[in-house]
C-alpha positions as CSV (number, residue, x, y, z in Angstrom):
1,X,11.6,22.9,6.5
2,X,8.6,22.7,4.0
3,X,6.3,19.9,4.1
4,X,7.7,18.6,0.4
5,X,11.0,18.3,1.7
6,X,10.2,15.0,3.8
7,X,9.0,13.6,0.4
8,X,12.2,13.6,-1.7
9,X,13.7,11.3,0.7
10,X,10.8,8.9,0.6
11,X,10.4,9.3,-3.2
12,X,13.7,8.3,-4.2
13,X,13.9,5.6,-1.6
14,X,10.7,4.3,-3.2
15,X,11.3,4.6,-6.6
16,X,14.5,2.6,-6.1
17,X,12.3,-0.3,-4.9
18,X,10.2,0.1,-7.5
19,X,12.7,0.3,-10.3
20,X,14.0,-3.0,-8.9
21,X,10.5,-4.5,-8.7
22,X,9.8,-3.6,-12.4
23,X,13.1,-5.2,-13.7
24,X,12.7,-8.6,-11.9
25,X,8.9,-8.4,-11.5
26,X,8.9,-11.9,-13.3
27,X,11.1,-13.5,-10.6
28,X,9.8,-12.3,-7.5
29,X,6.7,-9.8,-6.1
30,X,7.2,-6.9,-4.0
31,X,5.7,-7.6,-0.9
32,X,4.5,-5.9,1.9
33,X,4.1,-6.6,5.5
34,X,1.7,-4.3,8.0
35,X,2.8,-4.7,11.8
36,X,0.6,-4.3,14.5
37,X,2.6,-2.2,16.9
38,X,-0.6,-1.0,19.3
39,X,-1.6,2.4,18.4
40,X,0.7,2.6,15.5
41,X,2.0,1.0,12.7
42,X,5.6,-0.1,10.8
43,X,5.2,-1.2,7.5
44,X,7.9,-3.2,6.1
45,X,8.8,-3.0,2.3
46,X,10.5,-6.1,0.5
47,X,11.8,-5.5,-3.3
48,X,12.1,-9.2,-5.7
49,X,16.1,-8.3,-5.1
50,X,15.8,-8.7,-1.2
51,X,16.2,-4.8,-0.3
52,X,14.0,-3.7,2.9
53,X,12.1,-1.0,3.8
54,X,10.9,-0.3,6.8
55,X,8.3,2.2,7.9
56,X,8.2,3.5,11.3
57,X,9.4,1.2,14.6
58,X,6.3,1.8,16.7
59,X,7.0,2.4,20.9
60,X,9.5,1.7,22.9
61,X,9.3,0.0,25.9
62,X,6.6,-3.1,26.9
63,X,9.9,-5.3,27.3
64,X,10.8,-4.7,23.4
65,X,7.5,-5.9,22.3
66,X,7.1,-3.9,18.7
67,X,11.0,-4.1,18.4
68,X,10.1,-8.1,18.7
69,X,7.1,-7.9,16.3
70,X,9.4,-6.2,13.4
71,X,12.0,-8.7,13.9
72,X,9.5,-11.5,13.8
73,X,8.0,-10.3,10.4
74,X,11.6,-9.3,9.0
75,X,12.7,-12.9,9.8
76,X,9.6,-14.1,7.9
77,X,10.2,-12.3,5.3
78,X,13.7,-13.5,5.0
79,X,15.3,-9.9,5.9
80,X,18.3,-10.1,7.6
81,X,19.3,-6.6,7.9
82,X,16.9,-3.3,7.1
83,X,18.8,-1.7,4.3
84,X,16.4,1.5,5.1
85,X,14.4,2.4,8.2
86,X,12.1,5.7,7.3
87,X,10.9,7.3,10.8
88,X,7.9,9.4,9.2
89,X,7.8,11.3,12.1
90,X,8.6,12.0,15.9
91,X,5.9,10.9,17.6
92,X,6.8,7.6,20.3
93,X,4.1,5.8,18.7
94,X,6.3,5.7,15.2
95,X,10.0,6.8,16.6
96,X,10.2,5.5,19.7
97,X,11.6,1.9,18.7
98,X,14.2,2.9,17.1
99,X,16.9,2.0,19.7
100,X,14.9,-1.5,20.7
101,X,15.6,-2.3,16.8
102,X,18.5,-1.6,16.4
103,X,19.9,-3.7,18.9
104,X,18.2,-6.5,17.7
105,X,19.0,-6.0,13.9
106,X,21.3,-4.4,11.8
107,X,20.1,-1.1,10.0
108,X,21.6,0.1,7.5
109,X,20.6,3.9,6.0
110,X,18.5,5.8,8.7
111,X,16.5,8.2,7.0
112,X,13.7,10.5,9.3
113,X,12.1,14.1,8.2
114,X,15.0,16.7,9.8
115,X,14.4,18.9,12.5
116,X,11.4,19.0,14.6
117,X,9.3,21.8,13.4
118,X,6.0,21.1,15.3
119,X,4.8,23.7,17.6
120,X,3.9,22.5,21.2
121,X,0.9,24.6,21.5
């Protein structure tokens, strides 16, 4: 894999949101919520239709506590289901919340960077 290939995904995914945001920028704003998740970070993406983005689940474990957190801020947000969850990469401090989430909410396109190509040396 070449390190443009995880950006195609992420480009279309985001131009989509924007395209959305510019024709009903009138109506709504895009807004964007940053989620403490201790040592990392999930970043979730609302469009002025009411699509969602989110960036990243944080770690897994501490009794569901990020898992809780992204819940928390998609509620307060008014997001009922993530239409896209982006893992950016494999590390436990952005992946490993995945399966916490989704248990708690719906999710509905997964979308990560393929295969693992990192080298454990």
């Amino acid at each position: 894999m070449r390190p443009n290939d995880l950006r195609h995904p992420v480009i279309t995914i985001l131009f989509a949101l924007l395209l959305t945001v510019s024709a009903s920028a009138k109506a709504k704003p895009l807004k964007i919520y940053f989620i403490d998740v201790e040592g990392g970070q999930s970043t979730l993406v609302v469009s002025p239709s009411g699509q969602s983005l989110l960036i990243d689940t944080g770690w897994s474990g501490f009794e569901g506590r990020d898992a809780n957190r992204i819940v928390a801020a998609a509620k307060g947000a008014g997001v009922k289901k993530l239409d896209y969850l982006l893992i950016t990469h494999y590390h436990r401090d952005h992946v490993g919340g995945v399966v916490q989430l989704a248990d708690r909410m719906a999710i509905d396109t997964f979308v990560d960077h393929g295969p693992n190509q990192e080298d454990s040396m």
